[in-house]
KOLMARTOR-832212 format. One record per residue (C-alpha): residue number from 1; residue in three letters; x, y, z. Coordinates in steps of 0.02 Angstrom, whole numbers, plus 32768, in hexadecimal, padded with zeros to 4 digits. Each point is the difference from the previous one (the first is absolute). Layout:
REM residues N
<rec NUM; 'ALA'; <X; Y; Z>>
...
This chain:
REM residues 411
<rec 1; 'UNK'; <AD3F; F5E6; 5599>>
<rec 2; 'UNK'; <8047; 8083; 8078>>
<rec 3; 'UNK'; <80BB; 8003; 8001>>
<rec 4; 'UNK'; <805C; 8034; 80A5>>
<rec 5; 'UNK'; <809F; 8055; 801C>>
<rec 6; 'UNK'; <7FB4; 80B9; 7FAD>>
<rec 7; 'UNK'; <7FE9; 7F96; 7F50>>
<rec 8; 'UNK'; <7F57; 8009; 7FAC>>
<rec 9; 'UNK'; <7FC7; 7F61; 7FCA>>
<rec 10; 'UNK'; <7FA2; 7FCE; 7F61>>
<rec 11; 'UNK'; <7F5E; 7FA7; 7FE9>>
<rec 12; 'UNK'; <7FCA; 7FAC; 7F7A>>
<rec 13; 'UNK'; <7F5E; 8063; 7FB8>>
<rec 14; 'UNK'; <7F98; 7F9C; 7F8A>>
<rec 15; 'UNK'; <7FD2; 8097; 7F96>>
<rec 16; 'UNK'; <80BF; 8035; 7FED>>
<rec 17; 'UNK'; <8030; 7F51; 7FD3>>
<rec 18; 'UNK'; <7F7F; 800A; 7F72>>
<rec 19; 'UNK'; <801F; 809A; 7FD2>>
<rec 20; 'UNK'; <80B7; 7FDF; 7FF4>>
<rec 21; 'UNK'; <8005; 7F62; 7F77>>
<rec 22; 'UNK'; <8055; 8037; 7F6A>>
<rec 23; 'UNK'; <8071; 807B; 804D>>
<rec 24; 'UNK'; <8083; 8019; 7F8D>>
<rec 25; 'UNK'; <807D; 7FE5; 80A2>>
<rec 26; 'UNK'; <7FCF; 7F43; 7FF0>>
<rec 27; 'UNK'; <803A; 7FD2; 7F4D>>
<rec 28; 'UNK'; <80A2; 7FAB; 8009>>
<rec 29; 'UNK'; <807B; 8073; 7FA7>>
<rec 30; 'UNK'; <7F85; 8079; 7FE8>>
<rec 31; 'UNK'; <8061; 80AB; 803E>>
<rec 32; 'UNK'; <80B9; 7FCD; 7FC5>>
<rec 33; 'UNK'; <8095; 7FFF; 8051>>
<rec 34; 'UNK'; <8065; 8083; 805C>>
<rec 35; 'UNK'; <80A8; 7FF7; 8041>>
<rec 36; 'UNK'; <8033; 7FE4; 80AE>>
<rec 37; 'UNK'; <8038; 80B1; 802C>>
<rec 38; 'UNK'; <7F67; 8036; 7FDB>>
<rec 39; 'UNK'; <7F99; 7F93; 805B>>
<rec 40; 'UNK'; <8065; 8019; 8080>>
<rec 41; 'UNK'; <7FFA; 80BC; 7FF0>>
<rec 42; 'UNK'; <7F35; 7FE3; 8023>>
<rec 43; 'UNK'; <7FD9; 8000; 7F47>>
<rec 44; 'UNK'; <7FAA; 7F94; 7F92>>
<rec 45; 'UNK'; <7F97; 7F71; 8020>>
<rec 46; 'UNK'; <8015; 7F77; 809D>>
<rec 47; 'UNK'; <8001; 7F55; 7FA6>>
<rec 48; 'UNK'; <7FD9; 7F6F; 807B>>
<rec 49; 'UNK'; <8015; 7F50; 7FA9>>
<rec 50; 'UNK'; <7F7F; 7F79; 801C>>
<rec 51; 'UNK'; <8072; 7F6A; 7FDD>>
<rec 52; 'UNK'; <7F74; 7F68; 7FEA>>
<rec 53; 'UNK'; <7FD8; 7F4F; 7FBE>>
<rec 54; 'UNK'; <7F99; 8024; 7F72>>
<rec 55; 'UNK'; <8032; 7F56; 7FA4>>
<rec 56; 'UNK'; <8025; 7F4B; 805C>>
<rec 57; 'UNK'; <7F91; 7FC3; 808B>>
<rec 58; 'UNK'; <7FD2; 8094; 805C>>
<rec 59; 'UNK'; <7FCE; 806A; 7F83>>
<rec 60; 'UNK'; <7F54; 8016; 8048>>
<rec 61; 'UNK'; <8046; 802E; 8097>>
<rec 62; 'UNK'; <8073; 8071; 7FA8>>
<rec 63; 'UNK'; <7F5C; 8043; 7FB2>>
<rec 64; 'UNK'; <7FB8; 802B; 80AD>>
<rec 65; 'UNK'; <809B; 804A; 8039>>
<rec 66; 'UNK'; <800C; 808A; 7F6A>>
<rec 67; 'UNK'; <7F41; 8032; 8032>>
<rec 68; 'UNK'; <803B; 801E; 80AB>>
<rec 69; 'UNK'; <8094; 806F; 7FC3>>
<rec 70; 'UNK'; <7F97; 805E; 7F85>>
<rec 71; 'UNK'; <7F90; 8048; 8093>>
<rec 72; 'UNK'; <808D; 8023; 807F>>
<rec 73; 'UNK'; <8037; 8061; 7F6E>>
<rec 74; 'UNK'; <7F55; 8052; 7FE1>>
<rec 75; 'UNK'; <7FD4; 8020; 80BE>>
<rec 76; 'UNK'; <8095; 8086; 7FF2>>
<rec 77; 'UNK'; <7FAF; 8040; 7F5F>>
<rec 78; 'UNK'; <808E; 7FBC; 7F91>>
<rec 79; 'UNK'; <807F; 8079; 8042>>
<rec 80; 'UNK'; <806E; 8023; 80A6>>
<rec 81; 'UNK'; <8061; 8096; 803E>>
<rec 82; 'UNK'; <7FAE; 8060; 7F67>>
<rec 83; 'UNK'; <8044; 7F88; 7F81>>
<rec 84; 'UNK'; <7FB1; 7F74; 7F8F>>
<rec 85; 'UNK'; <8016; 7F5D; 8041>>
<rec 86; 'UNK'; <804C; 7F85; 7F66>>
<rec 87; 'UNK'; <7FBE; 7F4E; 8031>>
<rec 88; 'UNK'; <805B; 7F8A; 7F98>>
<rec 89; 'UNK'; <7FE2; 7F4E; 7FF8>>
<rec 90; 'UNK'; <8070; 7F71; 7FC8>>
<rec 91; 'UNK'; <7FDD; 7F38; 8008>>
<rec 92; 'UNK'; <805E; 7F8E; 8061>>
<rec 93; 'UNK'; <7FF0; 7F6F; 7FA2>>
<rec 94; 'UNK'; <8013; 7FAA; 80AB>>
<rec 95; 'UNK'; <80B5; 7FF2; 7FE8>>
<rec 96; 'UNK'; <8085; 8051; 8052>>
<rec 97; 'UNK'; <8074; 8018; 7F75>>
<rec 98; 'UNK'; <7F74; 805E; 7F91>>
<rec 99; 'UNK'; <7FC3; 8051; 8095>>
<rec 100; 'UNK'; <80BC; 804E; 8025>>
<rec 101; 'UNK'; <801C; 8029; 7F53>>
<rec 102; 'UNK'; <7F61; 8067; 7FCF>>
<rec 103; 'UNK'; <8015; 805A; 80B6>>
<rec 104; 'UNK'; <809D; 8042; 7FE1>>
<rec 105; 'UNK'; <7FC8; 8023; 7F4C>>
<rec 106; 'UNK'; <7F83; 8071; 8057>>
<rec 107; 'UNK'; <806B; 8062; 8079>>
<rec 108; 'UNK'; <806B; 8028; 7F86>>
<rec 109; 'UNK'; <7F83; 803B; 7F70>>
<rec 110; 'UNK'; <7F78; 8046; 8064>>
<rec 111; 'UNK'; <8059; 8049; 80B1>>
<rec 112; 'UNK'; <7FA1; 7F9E; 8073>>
<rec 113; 'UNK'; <7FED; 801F; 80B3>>
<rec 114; 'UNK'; <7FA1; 7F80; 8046>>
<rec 115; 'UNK'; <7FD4; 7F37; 7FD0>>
<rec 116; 'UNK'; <7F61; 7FA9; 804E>>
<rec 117; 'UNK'; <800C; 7F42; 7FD5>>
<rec 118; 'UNK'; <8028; 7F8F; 7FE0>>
<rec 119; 'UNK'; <7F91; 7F61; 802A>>
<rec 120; 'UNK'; <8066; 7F60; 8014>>
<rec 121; 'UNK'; <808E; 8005; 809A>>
<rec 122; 'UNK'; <808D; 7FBF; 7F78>>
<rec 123; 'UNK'; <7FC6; 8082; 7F80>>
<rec 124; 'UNK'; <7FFD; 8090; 8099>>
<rec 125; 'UNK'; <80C1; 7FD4; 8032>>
<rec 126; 'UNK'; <8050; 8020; 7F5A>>
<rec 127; 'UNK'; <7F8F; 80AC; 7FFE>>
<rec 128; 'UNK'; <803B; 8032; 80A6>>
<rec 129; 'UNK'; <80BD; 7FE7; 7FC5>>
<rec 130; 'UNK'; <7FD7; 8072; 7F7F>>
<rec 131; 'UNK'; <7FAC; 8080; 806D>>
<rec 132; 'UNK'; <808B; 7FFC; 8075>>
<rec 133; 'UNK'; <808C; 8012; 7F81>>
<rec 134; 'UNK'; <7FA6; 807D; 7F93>>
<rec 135; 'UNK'; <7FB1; 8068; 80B5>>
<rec 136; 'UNK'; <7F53; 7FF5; 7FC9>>
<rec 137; 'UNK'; <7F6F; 7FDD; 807F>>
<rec 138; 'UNK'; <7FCB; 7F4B; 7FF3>>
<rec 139; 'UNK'; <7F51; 7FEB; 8070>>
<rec 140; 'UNK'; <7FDA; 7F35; 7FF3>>
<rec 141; 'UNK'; <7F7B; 7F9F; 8048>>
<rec 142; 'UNK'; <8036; 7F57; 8017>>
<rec 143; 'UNK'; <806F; 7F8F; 8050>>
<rec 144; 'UNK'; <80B0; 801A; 8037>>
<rec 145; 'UNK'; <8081; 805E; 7F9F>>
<rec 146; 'UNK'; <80A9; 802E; 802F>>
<rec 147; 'UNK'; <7FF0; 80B4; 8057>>
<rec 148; 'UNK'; <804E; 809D; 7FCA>>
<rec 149; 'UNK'; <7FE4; 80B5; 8014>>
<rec 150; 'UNK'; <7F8D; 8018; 7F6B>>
<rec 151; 'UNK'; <7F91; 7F6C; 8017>>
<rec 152; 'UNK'; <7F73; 800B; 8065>>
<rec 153; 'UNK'; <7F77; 7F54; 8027>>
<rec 154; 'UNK'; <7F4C; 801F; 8010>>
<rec 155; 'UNK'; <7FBD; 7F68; 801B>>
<rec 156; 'UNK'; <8003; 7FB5; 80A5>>
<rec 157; 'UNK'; <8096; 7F7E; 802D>>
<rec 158; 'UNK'; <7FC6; 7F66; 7FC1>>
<rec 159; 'UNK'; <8021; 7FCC; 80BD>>
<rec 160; 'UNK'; <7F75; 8073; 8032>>
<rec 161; 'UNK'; <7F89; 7FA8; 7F80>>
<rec 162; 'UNK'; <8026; 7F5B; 801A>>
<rec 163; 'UNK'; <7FFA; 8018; 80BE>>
<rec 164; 'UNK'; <7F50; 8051; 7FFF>>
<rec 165; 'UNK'; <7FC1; 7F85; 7F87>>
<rec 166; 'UNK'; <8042; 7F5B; 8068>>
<rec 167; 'UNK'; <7FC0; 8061; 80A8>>
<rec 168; 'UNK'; <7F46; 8000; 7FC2>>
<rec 169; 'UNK'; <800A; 7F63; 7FBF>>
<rec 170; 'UNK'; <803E; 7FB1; 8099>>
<rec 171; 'UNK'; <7F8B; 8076; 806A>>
<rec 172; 'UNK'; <7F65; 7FBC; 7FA2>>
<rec 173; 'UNK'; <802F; 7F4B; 8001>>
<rec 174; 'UNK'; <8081; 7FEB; 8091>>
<rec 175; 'UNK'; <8005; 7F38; 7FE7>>
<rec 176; 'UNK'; <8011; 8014; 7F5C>>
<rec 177; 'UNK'; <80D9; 7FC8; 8013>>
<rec 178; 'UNK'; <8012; 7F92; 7F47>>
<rec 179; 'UNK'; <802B; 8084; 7F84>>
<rec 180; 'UNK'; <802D; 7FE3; 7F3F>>
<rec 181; 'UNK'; <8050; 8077; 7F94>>
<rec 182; 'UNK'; <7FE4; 8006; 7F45>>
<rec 183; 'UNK'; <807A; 808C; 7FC7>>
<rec 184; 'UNK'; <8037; 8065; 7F4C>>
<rec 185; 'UNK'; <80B0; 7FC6; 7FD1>>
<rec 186; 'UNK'; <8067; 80BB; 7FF1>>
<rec 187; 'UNK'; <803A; 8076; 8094>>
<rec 188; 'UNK'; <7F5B; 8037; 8036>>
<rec 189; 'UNK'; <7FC0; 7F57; 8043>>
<rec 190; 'UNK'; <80B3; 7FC3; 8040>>
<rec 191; 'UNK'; <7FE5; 8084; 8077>>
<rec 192; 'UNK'; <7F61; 7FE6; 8032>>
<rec 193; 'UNK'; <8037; 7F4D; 801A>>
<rec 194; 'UNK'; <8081; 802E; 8069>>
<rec 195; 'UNK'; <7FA1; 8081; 8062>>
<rec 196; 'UNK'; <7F64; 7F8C; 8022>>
<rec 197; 'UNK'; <8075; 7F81; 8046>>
<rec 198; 'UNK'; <8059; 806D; 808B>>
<rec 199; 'UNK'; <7F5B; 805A; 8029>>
<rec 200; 'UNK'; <7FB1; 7F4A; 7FFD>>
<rec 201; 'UNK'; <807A; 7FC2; 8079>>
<rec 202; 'UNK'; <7FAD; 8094; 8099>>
<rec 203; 'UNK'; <7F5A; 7F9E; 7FD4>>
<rec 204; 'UNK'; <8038; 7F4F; 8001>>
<rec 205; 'UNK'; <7FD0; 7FDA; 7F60>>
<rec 206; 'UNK'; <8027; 7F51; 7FB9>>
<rec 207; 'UNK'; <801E; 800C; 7F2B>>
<rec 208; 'UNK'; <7FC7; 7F79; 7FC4>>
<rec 209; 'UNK'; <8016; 800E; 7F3B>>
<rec 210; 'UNK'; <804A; 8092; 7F87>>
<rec 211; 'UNK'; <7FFF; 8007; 7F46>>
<rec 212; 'UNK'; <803B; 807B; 7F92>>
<rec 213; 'UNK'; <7FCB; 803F; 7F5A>>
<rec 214; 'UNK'; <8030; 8058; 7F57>>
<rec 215; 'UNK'; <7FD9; 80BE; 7FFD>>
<rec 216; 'UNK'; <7F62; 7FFA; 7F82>>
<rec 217; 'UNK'; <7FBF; 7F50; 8037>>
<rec 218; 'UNK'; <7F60; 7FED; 7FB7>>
<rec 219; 'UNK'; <7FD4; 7F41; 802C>>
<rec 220; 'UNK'; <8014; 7FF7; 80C0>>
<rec 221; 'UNK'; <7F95; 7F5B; 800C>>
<rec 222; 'UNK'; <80A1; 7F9A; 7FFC>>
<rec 223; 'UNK'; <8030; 803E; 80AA>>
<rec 224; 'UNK'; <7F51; 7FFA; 804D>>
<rec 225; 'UNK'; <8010; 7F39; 802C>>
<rec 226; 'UNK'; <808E; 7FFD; 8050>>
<rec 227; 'UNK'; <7FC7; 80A6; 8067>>
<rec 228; 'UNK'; <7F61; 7F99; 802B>>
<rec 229; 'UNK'; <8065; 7F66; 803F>>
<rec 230; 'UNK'; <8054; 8077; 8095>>
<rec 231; 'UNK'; <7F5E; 8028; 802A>>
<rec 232; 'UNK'; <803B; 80C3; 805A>>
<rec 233; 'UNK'; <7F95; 8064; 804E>>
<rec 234; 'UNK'; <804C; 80A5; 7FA1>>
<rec 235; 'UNK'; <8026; 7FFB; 7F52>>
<rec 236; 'UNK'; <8084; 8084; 7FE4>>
<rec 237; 'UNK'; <8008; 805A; 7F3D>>
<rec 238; 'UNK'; <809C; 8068; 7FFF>>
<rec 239; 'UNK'; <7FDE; 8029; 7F48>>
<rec 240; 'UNK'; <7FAC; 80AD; 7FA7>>
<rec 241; 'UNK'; <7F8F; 8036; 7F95>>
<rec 242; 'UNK'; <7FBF; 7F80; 7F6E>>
<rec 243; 'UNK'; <8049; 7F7D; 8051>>
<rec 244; 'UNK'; <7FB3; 801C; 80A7>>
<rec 245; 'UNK'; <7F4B; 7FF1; 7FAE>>
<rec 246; 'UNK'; <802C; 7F5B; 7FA8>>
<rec 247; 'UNK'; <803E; 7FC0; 808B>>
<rec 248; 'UNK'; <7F78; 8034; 8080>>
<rec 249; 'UNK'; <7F89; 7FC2; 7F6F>>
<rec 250; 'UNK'; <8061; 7F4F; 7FF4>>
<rec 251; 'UNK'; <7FE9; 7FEA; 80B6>>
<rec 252; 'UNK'; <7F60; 8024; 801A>>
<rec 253; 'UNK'; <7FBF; 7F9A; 7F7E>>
<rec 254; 'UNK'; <806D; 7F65; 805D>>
<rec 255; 'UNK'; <7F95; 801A; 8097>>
<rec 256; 'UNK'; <8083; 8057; 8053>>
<rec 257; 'UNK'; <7FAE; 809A; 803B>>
<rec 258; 'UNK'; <7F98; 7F9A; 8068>>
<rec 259; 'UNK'; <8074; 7F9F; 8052>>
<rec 260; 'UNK'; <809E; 808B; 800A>>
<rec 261; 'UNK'; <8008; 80B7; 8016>>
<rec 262; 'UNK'; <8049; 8041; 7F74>>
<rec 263; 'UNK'; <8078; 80A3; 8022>>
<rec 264; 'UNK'; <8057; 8082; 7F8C>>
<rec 265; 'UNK'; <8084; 8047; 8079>>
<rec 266; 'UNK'; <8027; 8083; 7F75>>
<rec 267; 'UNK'; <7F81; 8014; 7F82>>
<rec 268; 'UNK'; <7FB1; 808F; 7F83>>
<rec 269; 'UNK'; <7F67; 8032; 8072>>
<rec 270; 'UNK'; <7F56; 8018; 7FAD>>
<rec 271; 'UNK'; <8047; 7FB0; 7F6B>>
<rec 272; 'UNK'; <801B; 7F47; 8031>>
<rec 273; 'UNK'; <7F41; 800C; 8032>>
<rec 274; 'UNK'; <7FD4; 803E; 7F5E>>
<rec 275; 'UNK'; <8047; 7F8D; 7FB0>>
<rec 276; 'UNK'; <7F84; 7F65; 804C>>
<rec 277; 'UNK'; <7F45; 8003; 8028>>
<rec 278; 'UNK'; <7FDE; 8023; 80BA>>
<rec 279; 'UNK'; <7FE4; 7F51; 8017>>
<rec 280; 'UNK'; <809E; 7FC4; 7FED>>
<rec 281; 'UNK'; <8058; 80A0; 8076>>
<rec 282; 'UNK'; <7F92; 7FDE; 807B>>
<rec 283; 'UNK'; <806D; 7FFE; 80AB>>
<rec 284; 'UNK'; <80A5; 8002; 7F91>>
<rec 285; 'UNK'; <8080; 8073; 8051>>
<rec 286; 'UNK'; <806F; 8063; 7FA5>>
<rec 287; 'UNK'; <8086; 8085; 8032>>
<rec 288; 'UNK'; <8004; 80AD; 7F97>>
<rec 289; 'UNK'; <8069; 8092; 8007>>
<rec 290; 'UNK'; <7F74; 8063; 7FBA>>
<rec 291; 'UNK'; <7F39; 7FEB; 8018>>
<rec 292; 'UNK'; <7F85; 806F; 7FB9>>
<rec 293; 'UNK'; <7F80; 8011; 8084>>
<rec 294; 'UNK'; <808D; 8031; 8092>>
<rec 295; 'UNK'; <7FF7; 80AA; 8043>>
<rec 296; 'UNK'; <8035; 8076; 7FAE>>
<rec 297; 'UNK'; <801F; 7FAD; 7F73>>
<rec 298; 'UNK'; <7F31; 800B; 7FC1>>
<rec 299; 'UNK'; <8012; 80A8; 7F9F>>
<rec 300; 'UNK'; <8080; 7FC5; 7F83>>
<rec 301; 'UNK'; <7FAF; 7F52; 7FF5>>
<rec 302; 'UNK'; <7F5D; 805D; 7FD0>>
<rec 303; 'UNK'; <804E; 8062; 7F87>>
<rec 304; 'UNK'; <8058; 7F61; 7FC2>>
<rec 305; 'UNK'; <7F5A; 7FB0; 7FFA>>
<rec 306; 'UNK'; <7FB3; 8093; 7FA0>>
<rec 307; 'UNK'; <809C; 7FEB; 7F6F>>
<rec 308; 'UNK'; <800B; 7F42; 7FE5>>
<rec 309; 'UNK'; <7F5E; 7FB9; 8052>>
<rec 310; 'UNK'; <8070; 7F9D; 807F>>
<rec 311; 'UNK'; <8051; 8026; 80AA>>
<rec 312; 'UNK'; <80CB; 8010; 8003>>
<rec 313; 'UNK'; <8054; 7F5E; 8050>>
<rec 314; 'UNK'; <80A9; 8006; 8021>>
<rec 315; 'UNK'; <8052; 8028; 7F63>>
<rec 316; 'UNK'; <7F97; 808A; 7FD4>>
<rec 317; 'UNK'; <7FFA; 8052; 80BC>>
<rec 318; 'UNK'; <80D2; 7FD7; 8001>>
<rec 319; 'UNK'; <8002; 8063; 7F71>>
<rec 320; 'UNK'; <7FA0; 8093; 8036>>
<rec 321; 'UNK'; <8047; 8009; 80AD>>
<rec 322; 'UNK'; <80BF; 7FF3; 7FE4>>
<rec 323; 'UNK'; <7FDF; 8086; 7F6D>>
<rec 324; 'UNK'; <7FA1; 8072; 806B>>
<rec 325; 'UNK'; <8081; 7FFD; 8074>>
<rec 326; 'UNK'; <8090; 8026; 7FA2>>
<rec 327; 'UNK'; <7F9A; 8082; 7FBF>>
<rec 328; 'UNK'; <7FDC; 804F; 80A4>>
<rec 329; 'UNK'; <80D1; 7FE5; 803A>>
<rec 330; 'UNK'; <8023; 808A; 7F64>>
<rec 331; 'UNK'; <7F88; 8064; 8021>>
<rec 332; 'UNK'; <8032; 7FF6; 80BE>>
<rec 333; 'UNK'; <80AF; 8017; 7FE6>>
<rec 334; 'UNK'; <7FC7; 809D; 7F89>>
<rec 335; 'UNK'; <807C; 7FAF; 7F73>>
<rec 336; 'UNK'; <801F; 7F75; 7F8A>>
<rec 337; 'UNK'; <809E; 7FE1; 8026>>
<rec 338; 'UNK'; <8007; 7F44; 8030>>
<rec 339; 'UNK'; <8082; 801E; 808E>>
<rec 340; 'UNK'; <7F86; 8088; 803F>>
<rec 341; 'UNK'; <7F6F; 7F9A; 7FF9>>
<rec 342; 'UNK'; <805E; 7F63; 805D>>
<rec 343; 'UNK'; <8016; 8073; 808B>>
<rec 344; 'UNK'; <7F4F; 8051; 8004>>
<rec 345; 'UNK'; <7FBB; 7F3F; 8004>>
<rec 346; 'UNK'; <8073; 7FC9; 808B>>
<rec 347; 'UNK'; <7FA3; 7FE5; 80A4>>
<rec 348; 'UNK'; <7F6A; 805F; 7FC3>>
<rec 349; 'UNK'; <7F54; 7FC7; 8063>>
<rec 350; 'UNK'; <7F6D; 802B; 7F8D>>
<rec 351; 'UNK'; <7F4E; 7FAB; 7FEB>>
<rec 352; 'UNK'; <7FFF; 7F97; 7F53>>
<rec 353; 'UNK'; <7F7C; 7FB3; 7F9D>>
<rec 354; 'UNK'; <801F; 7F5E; 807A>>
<rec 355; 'UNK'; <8011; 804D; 80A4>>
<rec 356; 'UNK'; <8074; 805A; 807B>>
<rec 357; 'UNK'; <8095; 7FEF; 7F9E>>
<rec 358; 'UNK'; <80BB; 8022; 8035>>
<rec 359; 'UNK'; <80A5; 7FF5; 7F8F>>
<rec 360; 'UNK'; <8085; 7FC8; 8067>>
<rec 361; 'UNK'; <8097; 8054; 7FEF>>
<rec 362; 'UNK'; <8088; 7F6E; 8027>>
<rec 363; 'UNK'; <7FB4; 7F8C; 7F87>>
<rec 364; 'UNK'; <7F8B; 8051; 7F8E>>
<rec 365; 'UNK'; <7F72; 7F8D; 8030>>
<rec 366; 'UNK'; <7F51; 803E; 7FE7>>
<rec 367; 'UNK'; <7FA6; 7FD4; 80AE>>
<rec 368; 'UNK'; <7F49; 7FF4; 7FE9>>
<rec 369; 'UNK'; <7F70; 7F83; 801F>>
<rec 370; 'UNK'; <7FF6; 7F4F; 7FA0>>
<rec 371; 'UNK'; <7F5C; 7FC7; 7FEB>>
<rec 372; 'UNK'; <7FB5; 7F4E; 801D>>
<rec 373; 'UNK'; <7F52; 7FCC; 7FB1>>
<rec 374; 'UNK'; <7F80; 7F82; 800B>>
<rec 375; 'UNK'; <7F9E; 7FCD; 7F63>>
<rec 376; 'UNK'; <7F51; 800A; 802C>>
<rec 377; 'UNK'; <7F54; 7F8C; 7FF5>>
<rec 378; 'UNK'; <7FA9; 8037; 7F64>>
<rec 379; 'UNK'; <7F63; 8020; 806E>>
<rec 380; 'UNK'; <8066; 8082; 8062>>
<rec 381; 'UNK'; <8029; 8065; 7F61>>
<rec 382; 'UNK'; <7FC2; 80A3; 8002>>
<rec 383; 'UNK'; <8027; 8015; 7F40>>
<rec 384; 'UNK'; <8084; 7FB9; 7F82>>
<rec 385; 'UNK'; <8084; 8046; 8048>>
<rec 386; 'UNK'; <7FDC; 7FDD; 80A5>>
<rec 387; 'UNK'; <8068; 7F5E; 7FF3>>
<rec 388; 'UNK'; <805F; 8000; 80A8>>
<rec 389; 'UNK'; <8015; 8069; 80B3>>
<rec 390; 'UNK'; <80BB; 802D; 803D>>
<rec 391; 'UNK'; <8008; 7F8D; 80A5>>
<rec 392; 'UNK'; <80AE; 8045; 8038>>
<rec 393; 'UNK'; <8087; 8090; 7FDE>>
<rec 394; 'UNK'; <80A9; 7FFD; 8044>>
<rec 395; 'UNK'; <80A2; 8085; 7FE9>>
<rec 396; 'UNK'; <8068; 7F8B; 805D>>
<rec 397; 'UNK'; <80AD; 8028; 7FB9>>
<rec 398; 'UNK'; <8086; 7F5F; 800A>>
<rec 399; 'UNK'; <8086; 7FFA; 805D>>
<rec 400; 'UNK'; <809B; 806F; 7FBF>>
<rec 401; 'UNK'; <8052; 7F69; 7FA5>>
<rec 402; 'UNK'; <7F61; 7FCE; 7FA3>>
<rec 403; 'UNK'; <801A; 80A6; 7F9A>>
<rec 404; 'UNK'; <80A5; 7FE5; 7FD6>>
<rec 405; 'UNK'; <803D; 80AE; 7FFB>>
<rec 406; 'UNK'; <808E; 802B; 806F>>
<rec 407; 'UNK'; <8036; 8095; 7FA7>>
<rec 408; 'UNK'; <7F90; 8066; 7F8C>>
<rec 409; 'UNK'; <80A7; 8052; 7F9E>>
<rec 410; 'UNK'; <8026; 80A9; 7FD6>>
<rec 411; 'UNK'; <7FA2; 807A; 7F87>>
């Protein structure tokens, strides 16, 4: 990854990132705590928070996400700017309130400089009210949070996903007008919802059913009738992780795959195939933020690969990338200080693990590619992992008042 603008970029070296488990750098805690004058003095260690669900219903993911910070953190060799980098982890407990309090608890004990997390878009607003009030970086990957100086988004607008995802899917079957959505009850799918409806409208598309469902749904059978009595050509799953699989699973076994196309518009990438046998992915779409084979993206997924026997989906590649970056925004701007680093970030083009990459400067948006797959025949696999091919890309940014950020505040 070759960074422009006179930076040198990082890559992710397989040896290093062996080589660099167990760093002392990496143990929560580990190097103690030293007071703000100091760190901003350009002493002491850089402590970057990993704020993540490691109990509740995306723990996994939360699981995936931590491996991905641990190696941003050891592709710099556990320190920046000559100091030790202090990667601290705390657990969301996918709520807001716990989330807010054990941040806070954080900055305040340990001097951080920089949060990467959460995972869930209600969780993420009460930690970017904290980052603003407390002027610590915040960089999120998610879905939209009220803007301030301090926060930055690296995952595409969920307008950008949805779009490219409903393009291909429309592209492949242009006929195919009867859609039915089958969506996860909390902010996340709301939003898809709403999204897939307006974008819908450009394509003509008729909705002929919607049903909503409890965050953790395990038996999705009981919506699977009614979904086969509208008889749609698309079957829309605005859900994530766990609860993606059962449902793809459900529907499937109901005949539906044969019948519908199924689409994730915003899904976890090389996981959600994982998570079936090839048979039942087979011509499935799904939208990803993150996929492992995409250029250049194949070093870390190899070193990834080489850890945990796995590629990185989305949570784990989130993880790496938004880490790496912030990273690379210190050492840019040649301090810690967050109001430094906000500045050294703003506007800056640079290649990423995903792509061309650009920060933009009046919102704070991350502009890189978004990645739509294909699940594959088994018979086309070239090995295990060879699950699905990336059919389309698209950095089409929204327009203005999709990002909802007329004024990015003050430092």
């Amino acid at each position: 990854m070759t960074a422009r603008n006179g930076v040198s970029g990082r890559c992710v070296s397989r040896r290093g990132v062996m080589k660099g488990m167990g760093a002392a750098g990496l143990a929560a805690g580990a190097l103690g705590t030293f007071s703000p004058s100091r760190l901003l003095a350009g002493e002491g260690p850089v402590t970057i928070l990993g704020i993540i669900p490691q109990t509740g219903p995306y723990a996994a993911d939360g699981e995936q996400i931590m491996r991905g910070q641990q190696m941003a953190v050891e592709s710099f060799g556990g320190e920046i700017l000559g100091r030790p980098i202090n990667y601290i982890i705390r657990d969301t407990g996918n709520d807001s309130g716990i989330a807010t309090r054990r941040v806070a608890e954080a900055i305040e004990s340990e001097n951080v400089v920089g949060i990467v997390g959460p995972w869930a878009d209600d969780v993420a607003q009460a930690v970017a009210d904290v980052a603003r009030r407390e002027k610590v970086i915040h960089y999120w990957s998610g879905g939209p949070v009220e803007c301030h100086r301090y926060w930055f988004q690296w995952a595409p607008p969920y307008y950008t996903g949805v779009k490219g995802s409903m393009d291909y899917a429309m592209q492949k079957n242009p006929d195919g007008k009867r859609w039915y959505m089958l969506t996860s009850d909390y902010a996340f799918g709301w939003t898809m919802e709403e999204l897939e409806k307006r974008i819908g409208a450009d394509h003509d598309i008729e909705w002929v059913g919607e049903s909503r469902h409890v965050l953790g749904e395990r038996e999705f059978s009981r919506y699977m009738g009614e979904i086969m009595a509208a008889s749609p050509d698309v079957l829309v799953l605005n859900n994530f992780g766990l609860d993606t699989a059962q449902a793809i699973r459900e529907a499937v076994s109901f005949g539906l795959g044969q019948s519908t196309q199924i689409l994730v518009p915003w899904g976890s990438g090389i996981e959600d195939y994982l998570r079936q046998d090839p048979s039942i992915t087979e011509g499935i779409i799904i939208g990803s933020a993150f996929y492992f084979t995409a250029e250049p993206a194949r070093e870390f997924s190899d070193a990834f690969i080489d850890l945990h026997g796995a590629p990185p989906g989305y949570p784990a590649g989130s993880g790496f990338a938004a880490l790496e970056i912030l990273l690379k925004g210190i050492e840019r701007a040649g301090s810690s200080d967050p109001a430094e680093v906000v500045q050294a970030l703003e506007g800056w083009e640079f290649d990423s693990v995903v792509g061309p990459t650009r920060i933009d400067a009046d919102t704070h948006q991350t502009i890189r590619p978004f990645f739509v797959t294909e699940g594959k025949a088994p018979g086309d696999m070239e090995d295990e992992f060879d699950v699905a091919r990336v059919v389309s890309t698209s950095s089409e940014m929204p327009p203005a008042e999709e990002l909802g950020c007329e004024d990015i505040g003050e430092l």
